[in-house]
Structures are given as C-alpha cells and as structure tokens.
C-alpha positions in Angstrom: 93.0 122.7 103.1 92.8 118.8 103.3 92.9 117.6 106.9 95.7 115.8 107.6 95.6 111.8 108.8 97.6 110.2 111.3 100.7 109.1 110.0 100.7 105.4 109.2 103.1 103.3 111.4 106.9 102.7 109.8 107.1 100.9 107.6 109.4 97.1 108.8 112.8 97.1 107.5 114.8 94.4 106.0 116.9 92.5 109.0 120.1 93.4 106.8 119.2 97.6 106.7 118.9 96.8 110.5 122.2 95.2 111.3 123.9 97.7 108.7 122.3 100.6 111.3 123.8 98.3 114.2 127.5 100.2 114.6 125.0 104.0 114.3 121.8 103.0 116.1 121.6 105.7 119.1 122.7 108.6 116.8 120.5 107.4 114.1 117.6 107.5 116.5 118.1 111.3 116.7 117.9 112.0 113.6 114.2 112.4 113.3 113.7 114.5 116.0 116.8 116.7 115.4 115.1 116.8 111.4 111.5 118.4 113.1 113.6 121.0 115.5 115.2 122.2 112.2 111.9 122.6 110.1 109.7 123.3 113.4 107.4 126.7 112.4 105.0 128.7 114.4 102.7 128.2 111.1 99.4 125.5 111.3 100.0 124.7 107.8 103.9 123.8 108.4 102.9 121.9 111.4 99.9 120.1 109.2 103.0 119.4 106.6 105.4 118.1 108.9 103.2 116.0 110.5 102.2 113.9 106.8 106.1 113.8 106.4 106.8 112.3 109.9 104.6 109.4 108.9 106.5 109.4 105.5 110.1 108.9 106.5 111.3 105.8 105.2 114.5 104.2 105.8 116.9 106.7 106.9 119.6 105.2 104.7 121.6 108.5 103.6 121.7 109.6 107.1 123.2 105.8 108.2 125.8 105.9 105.7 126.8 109.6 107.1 126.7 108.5 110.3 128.8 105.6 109.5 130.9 107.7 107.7 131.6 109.4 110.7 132.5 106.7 112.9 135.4 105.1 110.7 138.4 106.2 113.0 137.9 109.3 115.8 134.7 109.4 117.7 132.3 111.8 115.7 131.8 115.2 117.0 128.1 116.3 117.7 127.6 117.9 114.8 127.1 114.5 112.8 122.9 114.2 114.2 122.6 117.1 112.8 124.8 116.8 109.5 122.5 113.4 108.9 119.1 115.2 110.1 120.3 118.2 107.1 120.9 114.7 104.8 117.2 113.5 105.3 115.6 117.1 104.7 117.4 117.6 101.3 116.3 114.1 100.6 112.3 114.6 101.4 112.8 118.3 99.7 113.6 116.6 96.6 111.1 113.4 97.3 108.2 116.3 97.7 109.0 118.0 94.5 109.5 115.2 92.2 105.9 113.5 93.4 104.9 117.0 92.8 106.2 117.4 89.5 105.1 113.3 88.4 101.6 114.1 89.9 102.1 110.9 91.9 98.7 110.6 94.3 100.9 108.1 96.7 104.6 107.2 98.3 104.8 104.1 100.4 101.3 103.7 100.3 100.2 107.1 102.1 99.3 110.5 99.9 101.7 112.5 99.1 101.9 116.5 100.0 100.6 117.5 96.4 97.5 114.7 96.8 96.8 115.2 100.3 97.1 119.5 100.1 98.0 121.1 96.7 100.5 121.7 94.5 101.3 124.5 95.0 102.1 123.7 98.7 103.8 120.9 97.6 106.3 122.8 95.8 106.4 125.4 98.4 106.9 122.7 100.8 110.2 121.8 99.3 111.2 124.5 99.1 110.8 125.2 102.5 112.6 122.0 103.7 115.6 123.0 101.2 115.8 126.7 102.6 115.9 125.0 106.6 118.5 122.5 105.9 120.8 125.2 104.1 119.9 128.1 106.9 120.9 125.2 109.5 124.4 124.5 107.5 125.0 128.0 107.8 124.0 128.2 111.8 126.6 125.5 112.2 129.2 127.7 110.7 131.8 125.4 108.7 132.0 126.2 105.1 132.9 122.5 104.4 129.6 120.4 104.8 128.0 123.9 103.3 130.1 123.5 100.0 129.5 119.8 99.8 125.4 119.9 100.4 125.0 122.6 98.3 127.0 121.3 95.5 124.8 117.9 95.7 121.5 120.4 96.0 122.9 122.2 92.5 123.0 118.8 90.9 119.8 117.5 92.0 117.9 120.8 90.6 120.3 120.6 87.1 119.5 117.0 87.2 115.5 117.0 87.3 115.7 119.6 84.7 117.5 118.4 82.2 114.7 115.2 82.6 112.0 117.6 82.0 113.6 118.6 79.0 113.9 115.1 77.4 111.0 115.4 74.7 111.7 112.0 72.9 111.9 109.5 76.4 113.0 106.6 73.7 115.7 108.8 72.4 117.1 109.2 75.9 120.6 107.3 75.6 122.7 105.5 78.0 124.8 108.6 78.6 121.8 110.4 79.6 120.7 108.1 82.1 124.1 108.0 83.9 124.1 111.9 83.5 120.4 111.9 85.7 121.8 109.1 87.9 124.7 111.4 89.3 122.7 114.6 89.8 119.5 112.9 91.2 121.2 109.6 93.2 124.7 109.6 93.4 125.3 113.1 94.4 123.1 113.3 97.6 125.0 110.1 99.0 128.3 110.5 97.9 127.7 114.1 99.9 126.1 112.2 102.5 129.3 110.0 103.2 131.8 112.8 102.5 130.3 115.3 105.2 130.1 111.8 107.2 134.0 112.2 106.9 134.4 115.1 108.0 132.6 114.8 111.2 134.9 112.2 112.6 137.2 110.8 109.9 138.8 113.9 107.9 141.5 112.2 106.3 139.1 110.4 104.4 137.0 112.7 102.9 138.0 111.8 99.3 137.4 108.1 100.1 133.9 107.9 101.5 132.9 110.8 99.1 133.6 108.5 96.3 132.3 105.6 97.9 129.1 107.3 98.2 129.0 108.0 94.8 129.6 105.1 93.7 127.0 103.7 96.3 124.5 105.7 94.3 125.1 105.0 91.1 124.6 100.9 92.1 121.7 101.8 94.5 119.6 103.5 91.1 120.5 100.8 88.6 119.0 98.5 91.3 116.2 100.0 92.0 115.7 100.6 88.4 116.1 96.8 87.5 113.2 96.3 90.4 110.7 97.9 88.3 111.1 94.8 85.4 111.8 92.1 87.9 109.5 92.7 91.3 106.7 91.2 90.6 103.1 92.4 92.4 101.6 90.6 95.6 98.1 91.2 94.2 98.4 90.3 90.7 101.9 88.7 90.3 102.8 90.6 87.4 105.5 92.9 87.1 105.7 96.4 88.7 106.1 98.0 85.5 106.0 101.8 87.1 108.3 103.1 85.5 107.0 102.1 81.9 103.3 103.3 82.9 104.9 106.5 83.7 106.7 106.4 80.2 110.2 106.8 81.7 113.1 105.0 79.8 116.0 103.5 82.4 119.2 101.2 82.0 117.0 97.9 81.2 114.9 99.4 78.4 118.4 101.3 77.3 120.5 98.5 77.0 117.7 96.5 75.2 116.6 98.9 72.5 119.2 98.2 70.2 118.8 94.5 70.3 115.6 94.5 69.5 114.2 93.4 66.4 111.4 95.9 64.3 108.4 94.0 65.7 109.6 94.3 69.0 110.6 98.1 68.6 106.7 98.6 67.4 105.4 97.3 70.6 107.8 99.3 72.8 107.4 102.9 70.4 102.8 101.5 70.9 103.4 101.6 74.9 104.9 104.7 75.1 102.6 106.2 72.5 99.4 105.6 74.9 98.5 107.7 77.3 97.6 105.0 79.9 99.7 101.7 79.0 97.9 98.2 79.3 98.9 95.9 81.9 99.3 94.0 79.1 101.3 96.1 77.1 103.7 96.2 80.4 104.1 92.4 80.9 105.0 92.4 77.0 107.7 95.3 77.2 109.1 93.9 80.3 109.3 90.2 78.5 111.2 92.1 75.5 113.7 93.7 77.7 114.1 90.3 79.0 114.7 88.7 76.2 117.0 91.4 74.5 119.1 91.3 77.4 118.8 94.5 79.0 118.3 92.7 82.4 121.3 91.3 82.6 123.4 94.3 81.1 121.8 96.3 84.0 122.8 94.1 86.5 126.2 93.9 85.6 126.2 97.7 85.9 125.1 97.4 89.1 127.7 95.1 90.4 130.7 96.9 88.6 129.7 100.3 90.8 129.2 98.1 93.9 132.9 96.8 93.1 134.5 100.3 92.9 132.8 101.4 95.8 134.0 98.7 97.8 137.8 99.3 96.3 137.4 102.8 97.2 137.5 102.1 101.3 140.3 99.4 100.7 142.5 102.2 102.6 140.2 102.9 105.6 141.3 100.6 108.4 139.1 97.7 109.5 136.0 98.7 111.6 132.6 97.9 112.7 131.3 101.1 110.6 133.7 100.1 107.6 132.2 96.4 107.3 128.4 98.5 107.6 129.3 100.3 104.3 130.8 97.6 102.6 127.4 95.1 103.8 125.3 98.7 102.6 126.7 97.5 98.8 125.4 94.3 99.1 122.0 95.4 100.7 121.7 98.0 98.2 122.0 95.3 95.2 119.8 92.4 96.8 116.9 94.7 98.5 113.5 93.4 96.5 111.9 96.6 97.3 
C-alpha cells in the first residue's frame, strides 16, 4: 500500500458559490465533519482512505442546495447536517468509482484512490462510502429521505452502466446523453433538494425535487460545453478532455449532423486513435464550433436553467429561495 500524502489545501471558490452558501454557511460547515463521523472505521486502510478524500472534497454544492432547500420556510430540523453529509458521501462514492472505472491518475490536481492505492480498493472504497450513507439513512429512521437517496443511488449505477455499454461512442444520440445526464447528474441533486424539503419545508417537496432536477440537467450541459470552450492556462488551447477520453456529449451531438464528409473524417480519425493529438483536439473542437453544436448546447443549458427557476415560482420569497435561483446562474457561468 501507497503512503498517503497530506491533503492539498481547498481549493478557492468562486465569490458567487460563496455568497450562494451565505443563507447555509454554519450548517454547511458541519458537513465535513458529520461526513468523517459517518465513514469513521477502526481500520488503517479506511483511515489512509478517508484521509486522501478529506483533501479531495470540492465544493460542497449538493449539500448547499439541500441545505437551502431546507431553510425555504420552517427552521430545518437537525437532521439536515446530516441529510447533506449522506448527499456528499453518495457524491464521492460515485466520483471514486467512475475515476476508477476511467483509470483517471488525477481529480483536482491530487491522485485519485485507484492511482494513489489500487483498484481494487478504489472500488471497494465506494462501495464502502455507499453502504455508510445508506446504513446512516436507515439509523435516522424515516423512510422518506431513504426512498429518495436510494432511488437517485439506483439511477446512478443504471446510468454508468448503460455508458459502459455504448460500443459505438459516435453513434451515441442526443436521447442517450439526456438518458446518462438524469441518472448520473440530475438525479443526485434533484434528491439532494427534495430531502432538503423535507427537512424544513415539506410542502414543497415536489418543487425543489424538480428544481434540482432541472438544476442538473443545466449544471452537465455546462460543464460539458466547458470542455470545448475553457481554454488551458499553460498552453491556451482547449481542454478537450472529454474528446481525449473519446466520450461524445451535447456539443459534438448536436454538431454531427451538420457536418460535412470531410469534417465527419476527422472527427470518426480522433476517435479512432488510441491517444488523440493535441492537434486533432483543437481541430474537432473548431468543427463543433463551426457546425453549431456550441451554441445548440448552450441554449440547452439556459432552457433547463429557465424551468428550474419556474419551478420555485410558488415558494415564497427568501434569502435561501434567491440562493437557488443565483445557484442557476452560477451553475451556467462557472468557467471551471
């Protein structure tokens, strides 16, 4: 077994995350240590694991919307810390498994637990972080955030399947994507904001678990568009991860059609090597460009940012309502 490193500091966050986590900051604070208390083991090699994730933890953003979720009307009972600590862990399960199952060697710029240990404790690792956050919905004894969590769980695992089983990645079609999007995005945050609900606001459960949806839906098209439109400090060229990784999303959907042959040829020749060019990714991500699929992605962004902010037209004015709402326009604009 590696040795683990001392975490790396936290990373800075974007002045508008930080005034969106304004109307939640004390609760929010607990979060990471109530997330530890839940996965704490008398086991060195669970201590060595949670100790790399600590350092990992990134931006707590499904745990602020559930905690604002919680704090649109009634004051939220105690068990929202907790409900947004259980949010985080199915979050990193599912973070620790997918960098597993991609082979990626880094997240945020720190190893990952398959790079820095194995494998096979990565996976095993997941799992573990899955089986506490479940065995802690049960410990809290409402069948509610239970059947909402382990719905979103379900359609996580169904969703990272069903993109393992994508053969052809160029003959994976719009539907597809917005098929993956709600298992592996949308789900985990429209749970996130719904069990938010029911720790302080009941009555609108049905809202903020649509709104979260929707939330998610916007937040992967966005992230998705960064990947063609970020550009590199070091080389200023774009990102292009997603394309050395041969995975299709909304831009490079939404362009394929309009592409001309030639074009199509140098798309079909990237995803055909086994290690793309850099210039092979500047070329793709100029074709996309040009055929459009930028700006058809963007669009679909801002429609699901729009009927998520509809869906809270109903909840009464608060400080915690106008976070969500400013969380849409966060979510669109962040540049990484």
């Amino acid at each position: 077994m590696n040795v683990v490193t001392p975490p790396a500091s936290p990373m800075p966050l974007a002045p508008a995350l930080l005034d969106i986590q304004a109307p939640v900051r004390a609760p929010l604070d607990r979060v990471p240590e109530e997330m530890w208390r839940i996965v704490r083991a008398d086991a060195p090699i669970v201590e060595s694991v949670n100790a790399h994730l600590t350092g990992m933890k990134g931006k707590m953003f499904r745990p602020t919307m559930l905690l604002l979720a919680s704090q649109l009307e009634d004051a939220p009972d105690d068990r929202a810390v907790t409900m947004g600590a259980i949010a985080e862990l199915i979050h990193l399960a599912s973070v620790v498994h997918d960098d597993s199952v991609d082979h990626s060697p880094l997240r945020r710029g720190m190893p990952t637990i398959n790079a820095l240990f194995s494998h096979q404790v990565a996976v095993i690792a997941g799992d573990y972080l899955y089986s506490r956050a479940l065995a802690e919905l049960v410990a809290v004894g409402d069948l509610e955030p239970l059947r909402t969590f382990t719905g979103a769980s379900n359609a996580m695992t169904l969703g990272e399947l069903r993109q393992l089983a994508s053969y052809d990645a160029l003959e994976f079609t719009e539907a597809d994507y917005w098929l993956l999007v709600q298992a592996k995005t949308a789900s985990l945050l429209g749970a996130s904001c719904e069990v938010g609900a029911l720790c302080g606001a009941p009555r609108y459960r049905r809202e903020m678990a649509r709104f979260g949806n929707l939330l998610g839906m916007a937040f992967q098209v966005a992230d998705d568009l960064l990947d063609y439109t970020e550009t590199e400090s070091t080389t200023g060229k774009p990102s292009g991860n997603d394309l050395k990784e041969h995975k299709v999303t909304l831009p490079l959907i939404a362009a394929m059609p309009q592409m001309s042959r030639a074009q199509r040829a140098r798309v079909e020749a990237l995803f055909a090597a086994p290690v793309p060019s850099d210039t092979q990714i500047v070329d793709v991500v100029a074709i996309v460009h040009e055929c459009g699929g930028i700006d058809f992605a963007r669009r679909k962004g801002e429609e699901f940012a729009a009927e998520a902010e509809a869906a809270v037209t109903g909840v009464p004015a608060s400080d915690a309502r106008h976070a969500l709402i400013d969380a849409l326009g966060y979510v669109m604009d962040r540049r990484s």
